[in-house]
VOGU-3710 file (C-alpha; in Angstrom, 3 decimals, decimal comma):
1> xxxxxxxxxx> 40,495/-4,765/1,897  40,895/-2,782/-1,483  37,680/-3,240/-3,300  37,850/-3,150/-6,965  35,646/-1,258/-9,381  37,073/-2,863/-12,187  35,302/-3,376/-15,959  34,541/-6,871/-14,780  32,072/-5,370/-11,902  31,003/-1,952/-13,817
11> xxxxxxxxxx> 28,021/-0,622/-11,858  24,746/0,395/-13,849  24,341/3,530/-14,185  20,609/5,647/-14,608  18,956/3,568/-17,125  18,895/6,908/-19,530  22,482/7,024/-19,672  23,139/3,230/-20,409  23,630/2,778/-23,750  21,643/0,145/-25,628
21> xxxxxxxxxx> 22,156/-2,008/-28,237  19,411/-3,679/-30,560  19,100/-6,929/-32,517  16,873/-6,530/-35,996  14,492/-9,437/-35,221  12,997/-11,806/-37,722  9,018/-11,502/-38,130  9,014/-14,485/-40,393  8,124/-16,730/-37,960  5,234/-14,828/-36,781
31> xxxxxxxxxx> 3,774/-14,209/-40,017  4,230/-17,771/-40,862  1,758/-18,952/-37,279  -0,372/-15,836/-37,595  -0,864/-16,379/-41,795  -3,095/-19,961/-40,497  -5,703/-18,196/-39,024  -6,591/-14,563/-40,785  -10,708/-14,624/-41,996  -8,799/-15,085/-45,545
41> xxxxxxxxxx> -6,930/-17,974/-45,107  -8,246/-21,703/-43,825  -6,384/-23,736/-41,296  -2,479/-24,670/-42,726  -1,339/-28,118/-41,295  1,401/-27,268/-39,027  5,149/-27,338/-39,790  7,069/-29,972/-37,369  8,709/-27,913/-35,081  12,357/-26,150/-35,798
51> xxxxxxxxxx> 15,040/-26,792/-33,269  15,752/-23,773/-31,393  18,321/-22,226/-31,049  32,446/-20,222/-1,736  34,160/-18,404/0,834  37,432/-19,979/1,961  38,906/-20,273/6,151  40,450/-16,570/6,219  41,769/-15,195/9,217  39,544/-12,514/11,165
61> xxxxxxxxxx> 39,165/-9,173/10,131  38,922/-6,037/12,283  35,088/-5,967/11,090  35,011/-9,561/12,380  36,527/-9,733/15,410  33,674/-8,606/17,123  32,142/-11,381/15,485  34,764/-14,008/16,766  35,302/-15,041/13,182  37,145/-17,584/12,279
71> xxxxxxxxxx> 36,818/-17,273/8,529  37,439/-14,297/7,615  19,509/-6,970/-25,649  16,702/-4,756/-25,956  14,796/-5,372/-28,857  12,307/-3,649/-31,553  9,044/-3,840/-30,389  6,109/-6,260/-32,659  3,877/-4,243/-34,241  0,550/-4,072/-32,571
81> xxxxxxxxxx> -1,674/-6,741/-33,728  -4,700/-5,658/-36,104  -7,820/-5,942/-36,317  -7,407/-8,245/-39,667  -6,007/-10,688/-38,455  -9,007/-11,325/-36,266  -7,794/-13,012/-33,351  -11,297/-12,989/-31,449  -13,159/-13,817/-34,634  -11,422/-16,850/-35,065
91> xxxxxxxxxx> -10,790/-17,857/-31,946  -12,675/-21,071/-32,113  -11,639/-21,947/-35,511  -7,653/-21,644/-34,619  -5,788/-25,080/-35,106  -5,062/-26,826/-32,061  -1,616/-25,291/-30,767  -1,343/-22,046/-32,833  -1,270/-20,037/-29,636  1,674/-22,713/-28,249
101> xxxxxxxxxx> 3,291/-21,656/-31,560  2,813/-18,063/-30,882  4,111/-18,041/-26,897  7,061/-20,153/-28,363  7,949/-17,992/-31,461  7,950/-14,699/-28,838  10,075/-16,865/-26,174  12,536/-17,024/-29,030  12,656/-13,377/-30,227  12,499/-11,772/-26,173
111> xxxxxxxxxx> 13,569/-14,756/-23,960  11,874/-17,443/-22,215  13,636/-17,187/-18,937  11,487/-15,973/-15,606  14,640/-15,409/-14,216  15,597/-12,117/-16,578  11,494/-10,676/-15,366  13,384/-8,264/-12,807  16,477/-7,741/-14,573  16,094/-4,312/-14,520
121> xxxxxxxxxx> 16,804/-4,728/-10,086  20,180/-5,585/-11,057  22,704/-3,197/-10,298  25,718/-5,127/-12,129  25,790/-7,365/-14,909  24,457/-10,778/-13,194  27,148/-12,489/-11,712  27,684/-16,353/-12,856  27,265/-18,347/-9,225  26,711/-15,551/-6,267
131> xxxxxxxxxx> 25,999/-16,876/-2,676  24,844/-13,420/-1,103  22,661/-10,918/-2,392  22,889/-7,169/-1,524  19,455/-5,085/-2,028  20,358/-1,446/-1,483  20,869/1,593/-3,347  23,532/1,669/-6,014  23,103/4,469/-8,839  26,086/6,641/-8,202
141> xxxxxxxxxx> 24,618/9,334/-10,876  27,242/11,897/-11,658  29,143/10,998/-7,847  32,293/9,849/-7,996  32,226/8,382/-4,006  30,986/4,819/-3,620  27,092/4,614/-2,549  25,260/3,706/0,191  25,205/-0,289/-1,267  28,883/-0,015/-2,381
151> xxxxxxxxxx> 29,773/0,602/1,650  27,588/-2,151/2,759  28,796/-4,471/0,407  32,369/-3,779/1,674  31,777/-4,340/4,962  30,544/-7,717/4,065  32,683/-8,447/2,038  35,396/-7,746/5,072  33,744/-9,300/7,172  33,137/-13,105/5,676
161> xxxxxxxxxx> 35,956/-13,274/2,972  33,345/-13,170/0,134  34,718/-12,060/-3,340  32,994/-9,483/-5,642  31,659/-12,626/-7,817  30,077/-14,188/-4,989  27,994/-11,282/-4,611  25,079/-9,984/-6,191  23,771/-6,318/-6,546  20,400/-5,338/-6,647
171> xxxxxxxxxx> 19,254/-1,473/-6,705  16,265/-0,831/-4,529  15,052/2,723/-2,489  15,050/5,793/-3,421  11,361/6,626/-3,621  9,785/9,416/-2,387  10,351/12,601/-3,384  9,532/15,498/-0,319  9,306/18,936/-1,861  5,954/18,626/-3,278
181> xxxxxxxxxx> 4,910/18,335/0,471  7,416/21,068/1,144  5,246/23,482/-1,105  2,168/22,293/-0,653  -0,869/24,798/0,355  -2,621/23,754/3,720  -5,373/22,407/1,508  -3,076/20,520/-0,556  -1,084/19,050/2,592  -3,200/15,669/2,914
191> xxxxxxxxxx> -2,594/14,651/-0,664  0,848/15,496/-0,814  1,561/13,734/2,275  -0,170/10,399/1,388  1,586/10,655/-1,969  5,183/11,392/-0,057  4,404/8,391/2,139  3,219/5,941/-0,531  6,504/6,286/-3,049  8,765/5,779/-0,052
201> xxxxxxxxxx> 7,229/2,909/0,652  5,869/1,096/-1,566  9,167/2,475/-3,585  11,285/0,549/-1,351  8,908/-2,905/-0,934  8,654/-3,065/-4,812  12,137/-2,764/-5,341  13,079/-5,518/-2,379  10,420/-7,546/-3,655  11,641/-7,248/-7,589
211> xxxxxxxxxx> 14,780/-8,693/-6,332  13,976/-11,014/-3,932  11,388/-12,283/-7,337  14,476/-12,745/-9,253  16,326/-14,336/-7,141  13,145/-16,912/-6,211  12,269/-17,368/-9,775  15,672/-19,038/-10,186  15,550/-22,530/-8,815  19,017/-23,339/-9,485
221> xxxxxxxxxx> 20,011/-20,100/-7,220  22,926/-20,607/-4,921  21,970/-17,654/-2,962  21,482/-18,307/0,771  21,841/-14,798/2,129  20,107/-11,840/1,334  20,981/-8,272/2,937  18,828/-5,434/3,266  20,074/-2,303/4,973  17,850/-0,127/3,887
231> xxxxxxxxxx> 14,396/1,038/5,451  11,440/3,620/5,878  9,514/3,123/8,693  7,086/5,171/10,228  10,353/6,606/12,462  12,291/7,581/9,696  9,753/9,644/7,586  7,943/11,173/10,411  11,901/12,087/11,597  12,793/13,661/8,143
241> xxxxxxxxxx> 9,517/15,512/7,764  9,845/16,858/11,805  13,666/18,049/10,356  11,649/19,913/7,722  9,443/21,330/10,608  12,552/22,644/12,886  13,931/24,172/9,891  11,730/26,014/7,298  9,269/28,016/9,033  7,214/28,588/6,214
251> xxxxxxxxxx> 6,475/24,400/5,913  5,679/24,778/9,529  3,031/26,889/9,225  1,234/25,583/6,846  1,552/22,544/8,321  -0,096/24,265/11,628  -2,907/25,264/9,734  -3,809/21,532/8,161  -3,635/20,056/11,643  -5,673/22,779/13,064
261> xxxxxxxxxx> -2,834/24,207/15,251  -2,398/27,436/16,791  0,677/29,442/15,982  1,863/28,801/19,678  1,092/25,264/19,637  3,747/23,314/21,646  6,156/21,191/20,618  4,311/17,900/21,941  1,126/19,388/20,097  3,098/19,275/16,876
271> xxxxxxxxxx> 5,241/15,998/16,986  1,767/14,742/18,122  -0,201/15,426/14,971  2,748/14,592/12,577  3,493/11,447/14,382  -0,287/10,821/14,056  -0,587/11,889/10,862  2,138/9,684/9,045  0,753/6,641/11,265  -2,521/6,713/9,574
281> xxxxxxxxxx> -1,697/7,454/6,060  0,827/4,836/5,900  -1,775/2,293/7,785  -5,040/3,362/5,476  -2,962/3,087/2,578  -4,117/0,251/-0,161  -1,265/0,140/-2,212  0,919/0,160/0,525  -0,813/-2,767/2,148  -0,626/-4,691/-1,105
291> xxxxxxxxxx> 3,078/-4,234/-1,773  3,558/-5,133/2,012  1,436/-8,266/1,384  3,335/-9,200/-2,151  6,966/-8,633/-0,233  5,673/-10,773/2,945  4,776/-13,418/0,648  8,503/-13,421/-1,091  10,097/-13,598/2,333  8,123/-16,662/3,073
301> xxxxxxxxxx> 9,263/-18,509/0,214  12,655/-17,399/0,477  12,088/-19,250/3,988  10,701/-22,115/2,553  13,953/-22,302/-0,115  16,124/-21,385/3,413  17,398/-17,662/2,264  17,988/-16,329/5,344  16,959/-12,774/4,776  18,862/-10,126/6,800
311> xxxxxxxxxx> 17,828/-6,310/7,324  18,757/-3,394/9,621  16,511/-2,081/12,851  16,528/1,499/11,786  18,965/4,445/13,252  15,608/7,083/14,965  16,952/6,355/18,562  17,644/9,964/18,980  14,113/10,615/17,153  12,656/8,185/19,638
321> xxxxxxxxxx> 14,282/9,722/23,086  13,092/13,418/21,665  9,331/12,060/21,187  9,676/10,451/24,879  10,833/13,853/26,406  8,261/15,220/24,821  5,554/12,397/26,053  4,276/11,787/22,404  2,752/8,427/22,078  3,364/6,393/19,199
331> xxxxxxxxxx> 1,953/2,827/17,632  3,317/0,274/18,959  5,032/-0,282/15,076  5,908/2,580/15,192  9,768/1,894/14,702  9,545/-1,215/12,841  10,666/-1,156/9,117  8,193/-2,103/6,419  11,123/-4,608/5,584  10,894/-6,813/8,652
341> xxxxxxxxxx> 8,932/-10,054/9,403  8,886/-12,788/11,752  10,635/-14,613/9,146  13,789/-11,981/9,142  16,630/-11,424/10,845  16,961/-7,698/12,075  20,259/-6,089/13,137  21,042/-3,424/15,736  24,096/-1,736/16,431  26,135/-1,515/19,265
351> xxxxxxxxxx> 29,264/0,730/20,060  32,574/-1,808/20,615  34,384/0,922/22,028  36,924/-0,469/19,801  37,606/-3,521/21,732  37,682/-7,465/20,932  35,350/-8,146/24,128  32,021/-7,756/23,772  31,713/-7,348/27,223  32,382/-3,480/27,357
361> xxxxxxxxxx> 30,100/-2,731/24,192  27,145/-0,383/24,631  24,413/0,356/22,513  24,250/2,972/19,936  22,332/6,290/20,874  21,000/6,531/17,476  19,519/2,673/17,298  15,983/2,721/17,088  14,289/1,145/20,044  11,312/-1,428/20,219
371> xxxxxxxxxx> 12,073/-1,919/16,143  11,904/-5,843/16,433  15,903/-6,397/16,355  16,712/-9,962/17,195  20,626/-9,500/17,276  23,301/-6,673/17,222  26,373/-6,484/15,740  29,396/-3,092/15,858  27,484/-0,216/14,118  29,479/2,685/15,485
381> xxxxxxxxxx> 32,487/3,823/13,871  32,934/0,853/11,133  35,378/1,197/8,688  35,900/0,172/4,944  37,855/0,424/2,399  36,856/1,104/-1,409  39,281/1,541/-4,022  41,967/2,145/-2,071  40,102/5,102/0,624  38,983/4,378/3,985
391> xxxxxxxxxx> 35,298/5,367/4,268  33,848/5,213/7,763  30,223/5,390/9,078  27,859/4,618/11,445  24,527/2,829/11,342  22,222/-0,417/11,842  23,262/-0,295/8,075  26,750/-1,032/8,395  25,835/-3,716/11,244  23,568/-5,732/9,343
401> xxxxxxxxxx> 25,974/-6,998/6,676  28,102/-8,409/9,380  25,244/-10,536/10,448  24,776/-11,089/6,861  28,648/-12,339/7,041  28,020/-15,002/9,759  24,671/-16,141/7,947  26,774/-16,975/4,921  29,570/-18,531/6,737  27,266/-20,713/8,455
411> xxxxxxxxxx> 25,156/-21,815/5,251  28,578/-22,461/2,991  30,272/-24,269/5,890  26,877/-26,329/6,617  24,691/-26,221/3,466  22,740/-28,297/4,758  21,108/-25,814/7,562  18,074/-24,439/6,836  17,370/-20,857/7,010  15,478/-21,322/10,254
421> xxxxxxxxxx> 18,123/-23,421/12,154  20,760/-20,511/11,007  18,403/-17,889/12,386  18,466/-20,121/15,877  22,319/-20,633/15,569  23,262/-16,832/15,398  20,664/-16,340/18,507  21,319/-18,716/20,492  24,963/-18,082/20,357  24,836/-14,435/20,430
431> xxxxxxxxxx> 26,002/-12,814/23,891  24,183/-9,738/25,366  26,174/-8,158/28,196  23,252/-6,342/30,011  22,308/-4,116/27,335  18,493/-3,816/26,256  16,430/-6,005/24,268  14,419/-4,104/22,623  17,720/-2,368/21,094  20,109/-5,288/20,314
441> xxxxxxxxxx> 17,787/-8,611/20,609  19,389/-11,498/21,928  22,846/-10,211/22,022  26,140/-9,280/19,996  26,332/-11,942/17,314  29,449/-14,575/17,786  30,614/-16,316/15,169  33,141/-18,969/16,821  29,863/-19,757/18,768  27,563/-20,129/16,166
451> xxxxxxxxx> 29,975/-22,272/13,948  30,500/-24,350/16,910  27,194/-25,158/17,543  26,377/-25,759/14,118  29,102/-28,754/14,023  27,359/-29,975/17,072  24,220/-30,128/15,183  25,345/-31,298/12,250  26,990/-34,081/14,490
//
């Protein structure tokens, strides 16, 4: 599938490079509703108010097969309010209504919609009726090759038949910026790493929970499906921060002399205290807690308005077998992304070995174990293509959109699922042929299955 890039779908770029255009705005009003209560002026009678101004039966794809498929204006700003007008002074004295007058006049000027509060998340102009919305990372900067978002969007896209309008962009990640901790003095290590750890998190929770805001606050969404393929958890920054380790050996000893290490400590001795380390930082951390708490709460309404939320297991399986050579021990969360919840449906990868039977697949060496995935889908190897060139990758990322696929599928063909029966549907129909559970959940996700089943239900 060719994905266009067209004007119609033009991709935001870095807010300081998007042009803006402003609107002079009309202060009349406001001088009119603020004019009834100044310490000069006595109550004015109040003037009667103004008026005021599906995804179609395709056939399969090579994504799907795997799947069984069978459908394939910024304004001015007000001027600061002053003193004169004497807002607390008069308080008491204000007619009945003036501050109803007020809320309404600035409704007017800056919009009175909840839904435009995170409008900033988008990462396209806002598309007119979307079913499926992608949370990822989008800002191509000065690239010219499609992001991270672009790619998983394609290989939904390929795999359920979607079109670019039925799709919605968000821009989330990209907190965290490491060299700070890279240069940081043993006495400065502690500080730098908390900070590292909070803006990749919390970084990647506010931006998930921005969108997932937006979408809530409209209740005339169509949105059903919600991906998420990216992640930080405990894994993946203790993983890129151990890279840092093997490679500058400047960082590592400075980071020998925080911990308290001797030069010659051993290589369990150091994953040890780094795995340690990032565990209790990220778990002591308030503002981490409360953006965990704030995007927990989202996903539980998104429940309760059945939006099946969909994210990706993580891809530290090689991290993980190094650390169990080693014998490091790790919290028992260790794995899990700060982006899953009972309430969501994680993806692992498996390797298809480029078959349509799922009975040869394997799992991927670089899935993250014990990361609370409840089914797999093909993460090795997937293909996509994006304006006209084949991009191929491999990841829980690219998995997780074809579960995404099959959760859309399911909630056009049967809108009348909730996001809890779809969740059962794609488990109980998935098939896993002997590999582990703690890698690929209940199995390899089958679509044919799953839409069977549903008709049975909705029998």
């Amino acid at each position: 599938m060719v994905k266009s890039t067209s004007a119609a779908r033009e991709t935001v770029l870095a807010p300081e490079v998007k042009e803006k255009k402003s609107q002079p705005v009309d202060l009349s009003g406001l001088t009119r509703v603020l004019a009834q209560f100044t310490p000069e002026s006595k109550p004015k009678p109040q003037a009667a108010p103004q008026p005021r101004n599906s995804m179609t039966n395709l056939p399969s794809t090579d994504i799907g097969k795997k799947l069984g498929a069978s459908a394939t204006s910024a304004t001015p700003a007000l001027p600061r309010a002053s003193s004169a007008w004497g807002f607390a002074a008069q308080a008491k004295a204000a007619p009945e209504g003036i501050f109803d007058d007020i809320t309404d006049f600035v409704k007017g000027v800056f919009g009175s919609d909840e839904h435009s509060r995170h409008s900033d998340r988008l990462a396209e102009d806002r598309e007119e009726r979307p079913t499926v919305a992608v949370i990822d990372y989008f800002d191509r900067g000065s690239s010219d090759k499609p992001t991270h978002g672009e790619k998983v969007e394609s290989i939904l896209m390929d795999a359920s038949g979607l079109s670019e309008e039925e799709i919605q962009r968000y821009n989330a990640g990209g907190g965290g910026n490491i060299d700070p901790l890279l240069e940081a003095s043993p006495e400065e290590f502690q500080g730098a790493l908390d900070t590292y750890i909070e803006d990749r998190i919390t970084g990647l929770l506010d931006g998930s929970s921005d969108a997932l805001e937006d979408i809530l606050s409209d209740e005339d969404s169509a949105i059903r499906t919600v991906n998420q393929s990216l992640g930080a958890p405990e894994s993946r920054i203790a993983g890129d921060i151990a890279a840092k380790l093997d490679s500058d050996p400047e960082f590592r000893a400075r980071f020998l002399e925080y911990a308290g290490l001797p030069e010659d400590a051993t290589e369990q001795e150091v994953m040890q205290a780094l795995v340690d380390e990032v565990g209790a930082s990220r778990r002591s951390n308030e503002n981490i807690q409360e953006a965990k708490e704030r995007y927990d709460s989202l996903i539980e309404e998104a429940w309760e308005r059945d939006i099946t939320v969909v994210d990706s297991s993580g891809n530290y399986g090689r991290f993980a077998d190094r650390l169990e050579e080693l014998g490091v021990e790790t919290d028992p969360q260790f794995h899990t992304d700060v982006l899953n919840h009972p309430l969501v449906l994680s993806v692992g990868a498996t390797d298809d070995q480029g078959t349509a039977s799922v009975e040869d697949d394997t799992t991927t060496p670089f899935s993250s174990p014990r990361a609370g995935a409840d089914v797999a889908a093909p993460g090795d190897d997937v293909s996509t293509t994006i304006d006209g060139e084949v991009y191929s990758g491999d990841g829980t990322s690219f998995a997780a959109p074809q579960a995404s696929a099959a959760a859309a599928i399911l909630a056009e063909r049967y809108p009348e699922l909730s996001a809890g029966e779809i969740r059962s549907i794609l488990r109980r129909t998935a098939i896993n042929p002997g590999l582990e559970s703690n890698v690929v959940g209940s199995g390899v996700i089958q679509l044919d299955e799953a839409l069977e089943l549903a008709e049975e239900m909705a029998a």
